[in-house]
C-alpha atoms as one frame of an Amber mdcrd trajectory, in Angstrom:
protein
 -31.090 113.996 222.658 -29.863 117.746 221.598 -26.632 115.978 221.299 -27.500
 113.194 218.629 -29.368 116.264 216.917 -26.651 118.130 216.177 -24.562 115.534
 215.412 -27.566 114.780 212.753 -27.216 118.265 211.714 -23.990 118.273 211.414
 -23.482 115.035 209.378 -26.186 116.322 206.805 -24.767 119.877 206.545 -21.007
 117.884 205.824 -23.175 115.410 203.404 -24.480 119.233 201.755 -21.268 120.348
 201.586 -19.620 117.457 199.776 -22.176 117.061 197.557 -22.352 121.252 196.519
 -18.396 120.371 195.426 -18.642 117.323 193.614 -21.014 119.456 191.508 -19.072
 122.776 191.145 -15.918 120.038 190.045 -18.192 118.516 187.730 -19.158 121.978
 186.358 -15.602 123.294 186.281 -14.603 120.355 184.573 -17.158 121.106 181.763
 -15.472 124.711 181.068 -11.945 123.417 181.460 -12.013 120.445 179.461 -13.117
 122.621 176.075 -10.976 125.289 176.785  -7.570 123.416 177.131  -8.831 121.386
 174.066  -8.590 124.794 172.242  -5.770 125.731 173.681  -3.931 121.811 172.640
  -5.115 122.164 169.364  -3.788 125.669 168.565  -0.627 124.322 169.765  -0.389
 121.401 167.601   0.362 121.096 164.117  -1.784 120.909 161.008  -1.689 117.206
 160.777  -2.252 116.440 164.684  -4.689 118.504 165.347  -7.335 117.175 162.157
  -7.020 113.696 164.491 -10.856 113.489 165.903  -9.800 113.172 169.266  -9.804
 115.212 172.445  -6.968 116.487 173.769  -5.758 118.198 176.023  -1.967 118.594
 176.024  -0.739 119.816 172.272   0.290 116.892 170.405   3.633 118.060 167.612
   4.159 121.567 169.306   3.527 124.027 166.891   3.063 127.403 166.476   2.662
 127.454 162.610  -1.731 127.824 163.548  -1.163 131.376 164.915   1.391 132.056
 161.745  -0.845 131.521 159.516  -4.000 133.395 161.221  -1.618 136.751 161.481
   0.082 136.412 157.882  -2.482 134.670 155.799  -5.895 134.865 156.852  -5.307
 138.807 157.078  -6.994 138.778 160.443  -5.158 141.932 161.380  -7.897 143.935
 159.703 -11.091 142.697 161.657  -9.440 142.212 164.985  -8.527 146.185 164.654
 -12.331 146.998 163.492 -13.275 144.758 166.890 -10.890 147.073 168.844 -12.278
 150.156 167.891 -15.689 149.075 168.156 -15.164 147.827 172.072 -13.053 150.851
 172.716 -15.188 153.464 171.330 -18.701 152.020 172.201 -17.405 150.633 175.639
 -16.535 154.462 176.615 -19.073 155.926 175.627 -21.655 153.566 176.931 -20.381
 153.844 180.526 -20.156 157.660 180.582 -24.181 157.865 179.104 -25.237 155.156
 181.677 -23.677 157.113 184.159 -25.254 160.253 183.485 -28.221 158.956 182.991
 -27.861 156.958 186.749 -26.500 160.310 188.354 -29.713 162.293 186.916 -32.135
 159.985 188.481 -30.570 159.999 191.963 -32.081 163.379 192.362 -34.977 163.967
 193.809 -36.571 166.865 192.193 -36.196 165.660 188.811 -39.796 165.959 187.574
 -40.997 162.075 186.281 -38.352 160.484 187.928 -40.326 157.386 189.111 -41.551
 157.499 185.483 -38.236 157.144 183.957 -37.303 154.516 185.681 -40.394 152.554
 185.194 -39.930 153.208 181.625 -36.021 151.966 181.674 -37.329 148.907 183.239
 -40.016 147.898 180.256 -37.339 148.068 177.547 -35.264 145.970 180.199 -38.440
 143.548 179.121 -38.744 143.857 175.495 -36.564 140.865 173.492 -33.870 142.170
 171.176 -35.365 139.865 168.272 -38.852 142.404 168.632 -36.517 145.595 167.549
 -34.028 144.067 165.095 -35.926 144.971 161.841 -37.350 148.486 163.566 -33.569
 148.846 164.335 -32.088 147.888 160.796 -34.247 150.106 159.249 -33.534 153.015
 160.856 -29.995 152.485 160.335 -30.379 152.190 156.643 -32.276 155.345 156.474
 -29.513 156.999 158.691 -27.328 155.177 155.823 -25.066 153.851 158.755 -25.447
 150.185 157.167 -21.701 149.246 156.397 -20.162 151.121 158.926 -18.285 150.646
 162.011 -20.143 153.760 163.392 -23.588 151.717 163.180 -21.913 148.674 166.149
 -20.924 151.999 168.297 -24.275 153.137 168.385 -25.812 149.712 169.020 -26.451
 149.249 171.939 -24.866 152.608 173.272 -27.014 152.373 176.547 -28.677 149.891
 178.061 -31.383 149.798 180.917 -29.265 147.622 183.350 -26.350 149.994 183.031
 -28.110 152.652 184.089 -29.836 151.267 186.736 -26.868 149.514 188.063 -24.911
 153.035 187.931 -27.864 154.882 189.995 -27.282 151.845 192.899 -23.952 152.775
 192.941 -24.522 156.665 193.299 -27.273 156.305 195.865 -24.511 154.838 197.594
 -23.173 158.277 198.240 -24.719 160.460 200.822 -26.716 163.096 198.517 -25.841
 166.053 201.403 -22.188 165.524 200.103 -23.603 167.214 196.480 -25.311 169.441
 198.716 -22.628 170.942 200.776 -20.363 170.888 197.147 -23.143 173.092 195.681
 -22.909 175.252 198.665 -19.137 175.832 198.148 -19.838 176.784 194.638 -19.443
 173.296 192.667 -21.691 173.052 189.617 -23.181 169.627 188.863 -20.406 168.391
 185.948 -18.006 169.289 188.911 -19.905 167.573 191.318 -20.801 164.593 188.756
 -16.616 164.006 188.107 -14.828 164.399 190.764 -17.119 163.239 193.597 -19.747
 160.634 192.456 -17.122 159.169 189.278 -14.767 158.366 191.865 -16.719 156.917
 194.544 -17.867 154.980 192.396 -14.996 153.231 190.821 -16.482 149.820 191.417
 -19.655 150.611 189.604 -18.036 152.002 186.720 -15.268 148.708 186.028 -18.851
 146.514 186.829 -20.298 148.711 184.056 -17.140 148.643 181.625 -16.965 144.838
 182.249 -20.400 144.062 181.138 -20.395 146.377 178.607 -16.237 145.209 176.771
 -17.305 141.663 177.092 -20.491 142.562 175.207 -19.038 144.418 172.327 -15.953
 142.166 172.030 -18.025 139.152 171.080 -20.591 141.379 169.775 -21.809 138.978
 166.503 -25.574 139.477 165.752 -25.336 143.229 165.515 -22.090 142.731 163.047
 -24.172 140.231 161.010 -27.163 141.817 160.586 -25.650 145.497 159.722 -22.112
 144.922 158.359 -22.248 143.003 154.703 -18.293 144.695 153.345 -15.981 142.069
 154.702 -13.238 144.504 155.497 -15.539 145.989 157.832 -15.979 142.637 159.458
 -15.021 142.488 163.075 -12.970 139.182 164.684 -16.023 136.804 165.455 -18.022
 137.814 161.674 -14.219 137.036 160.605 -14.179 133.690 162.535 -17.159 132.450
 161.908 -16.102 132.908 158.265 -13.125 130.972 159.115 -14.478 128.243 161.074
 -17.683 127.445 159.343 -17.634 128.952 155.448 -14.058 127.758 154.575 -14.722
 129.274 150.918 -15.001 133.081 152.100 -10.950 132.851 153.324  -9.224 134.238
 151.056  -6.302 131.149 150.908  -5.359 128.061 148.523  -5.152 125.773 151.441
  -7.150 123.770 153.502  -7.628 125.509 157.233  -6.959 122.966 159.469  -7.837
 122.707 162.917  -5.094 124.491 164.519  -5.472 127.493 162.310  -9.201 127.744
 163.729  -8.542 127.405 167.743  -5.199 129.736 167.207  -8.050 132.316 165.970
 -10.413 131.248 168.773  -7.199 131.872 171.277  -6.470 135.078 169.694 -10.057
 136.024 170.018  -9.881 135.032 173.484  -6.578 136.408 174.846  -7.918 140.220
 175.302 -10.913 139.202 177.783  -8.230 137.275 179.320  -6.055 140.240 180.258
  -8.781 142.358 180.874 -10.578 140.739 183.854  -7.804 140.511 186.125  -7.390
 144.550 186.294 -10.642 145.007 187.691 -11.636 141.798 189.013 -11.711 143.176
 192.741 -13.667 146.101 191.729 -16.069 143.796 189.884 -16.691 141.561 192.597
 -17.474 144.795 195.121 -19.390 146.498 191.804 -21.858 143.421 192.061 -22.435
 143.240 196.135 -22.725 146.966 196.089 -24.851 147.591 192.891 -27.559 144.867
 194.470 -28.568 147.627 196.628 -32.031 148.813 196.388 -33.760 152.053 196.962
């Protein structure tokens, strides 16, 4: 009887198991099919790729889509305001939300349980509630039409600070002690001890946070109205959807929209794969609770 149990078991946990990949296949399939239809259609020419069809190997290899997004369509201009954006925002996001995380990890900070409670209600409250609060503070900090108004949006963020005070409870809090007893002050102690323990926290953290601010769109929508301020998705949006607002005499086919989609894409791309294996540990290890 145990026997034809387990083999009962056994047939329903292989029956599980088949049916948990058929569905991850089917779900893959839904992310890879779009993408290498980009990817075909950047690659194709102008006349191929205006063909209502889906493909998914290029059709007239061409490059003469990416040509004419670098040289014509002047996308130099926003894809450098969408660098410095990321770049400058992403830094300085991760080094607040880490202060802020190392700061709470000690125990005789007065309200501590208080901050943290209040962290976690703005986690709750929708980003649609604050956008007009939020605009017009800008405009009366006359930061409207700036890049410096996307750096400061968004500059810290309840999960990111929560997420980097997991990661530093991580770390025994006698090691700060005994540092303190040798003389270490706490910016010592905060750099060279907690920053590099946790290394996985922080690439989690810049992760989140250069994905964010790369496709950052609302925030560039709502605040930035100069188009050489745009940034690369306000820029392809304009390109994709309002034809008119490109400044060409042309028609922008197809390829010319998916080569800007690709370039859009390509620096998430090479991102991910630098700190992949400290993202993976960042999100085991940041699940930790106190």
């Amino acid at each position: 009887m145990n026997g034809e149990r387990f083999d009962r078991l056994g047939w329903k946990n292989k029956c599980f198991d088949a049916l948990n990949i058929i569905f991850l296949l089917v779900l893959m399939l839904t992310m890879i099919i779009p993408f290498l239809n980009v990817i075909s259609l950047a690659f194709s020419s102008g006349l191929a790729s205006m063909q209502p069809d889906i493909i998914l190997f290029p059709k007239e290899f061409s490059v003469e889509g990416f040509t004419i997004v670098w040289k014509s369509l002047d996308i130099w201009r926003p894809l450098m305001n969408s660098a410095i954006v990321t770049v400058v925002g992403t830094v300085l996001h991760v080094l607040l939300s880490a202060l802020a995380g190392y700061v709470l990890i000690h125990p005789h900070v007065p309200g501590r349980k208080v901050m943290v409670t209040f962290i976690l209600i703005t986690m709750m409250v929708p980003q649609e509630a604050v956008m007009i609060p939020l605009y017009v503070v800008n405009k009366d900090l006359h930061l409207i039409n700036t890049l410096s108004v996307l750096v400061l949006s968004g500059l810290v963020s309840g999960f990111s600070i929560l997420l980097m005070r997991n990661f530093f409870m991580n770390v025994p809090y006698e090691m700060s002690e005994s540092a303190k007893i040798d003389g270490a002050g706490e910016f010592r102690i905060f750099l060279t001890m907690y920053m590099r323990l946790a290394t996985a926290g922080l690439a989690t953290v810049t992760l989140f946070e250069f994905v964010g601010r790369w496709n950052m769109f609302t925030p560039a929508v709502m605040f930035i109205n100069d188009n050489m301020k745009y940034t690369l998705q306000v820029a392809l949006k304009s390109m994709i959807i309002d034809t008119s607002s490109v400044s060409s005499n042309y028609l922008v086919t197809t390829n010319v929209r998916m080569a800007g989609i690709l370039i859009s894409i390509i620096p998430l791309l090479a991102v991910y794969p630098f700190v992949q294996k400290y993202f993976m540990k960042g999100i085991m290890l940041g699940a930790n609770k106190e």
